[in-house]
C-alpha positions, 0 to 999 in steps of 0.5 A, a space after each residue: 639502834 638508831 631510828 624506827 627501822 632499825 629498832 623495829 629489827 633489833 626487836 624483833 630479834 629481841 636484842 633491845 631492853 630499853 626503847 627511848 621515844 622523843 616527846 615530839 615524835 610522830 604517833 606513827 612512829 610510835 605505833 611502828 614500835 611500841 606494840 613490838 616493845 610490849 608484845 616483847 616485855 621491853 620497857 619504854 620511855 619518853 626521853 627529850 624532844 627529837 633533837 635532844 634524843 638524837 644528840 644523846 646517842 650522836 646523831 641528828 633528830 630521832 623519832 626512838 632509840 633502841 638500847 641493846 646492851 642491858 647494863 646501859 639499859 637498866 642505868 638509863 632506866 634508874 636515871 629515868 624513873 621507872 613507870 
């Protein structure tokens, strides 16, 4: 899912395994999502600035993208590094 709204909603249906947050995103933003993503077990990561993470899912500048299919979200983890 594309955007804080959108993530917002998805997790809260708990269909996100994987939240990607830009670097240069706002601390609002990430205050939106991020307590949804802990209270929730989902893990999080920061990936690029808001530009690059909008262009890795074909959009334009991204603030957090929520991945909801497992296998993309457990690759893009091992690609990322785990905390």
């Amino acid at each position: 899912m594309k955007g804080t709204d959108n993530t917002r909603r998805v997790l809260r249906k708990g269909e996100v395994r994987l939240v990607l947050l830009a670097e240069d995103g706002s601390e609002a933003q990430r205050d939106k999502v991020l307590p949804l993503a802990r209270a929730r077990g989902v893990p999080w990561k920061i990936f690029g600035d808001r530009a690059e993470l909008g262009a890795a899912v074909g959009s334009g500048p991204l603030t957090v993208v929520g991945v909801t299919q497992p296998s993309f979200a457990k690759e893009l983890q091992e690609q990322l590094g785990r905390d």
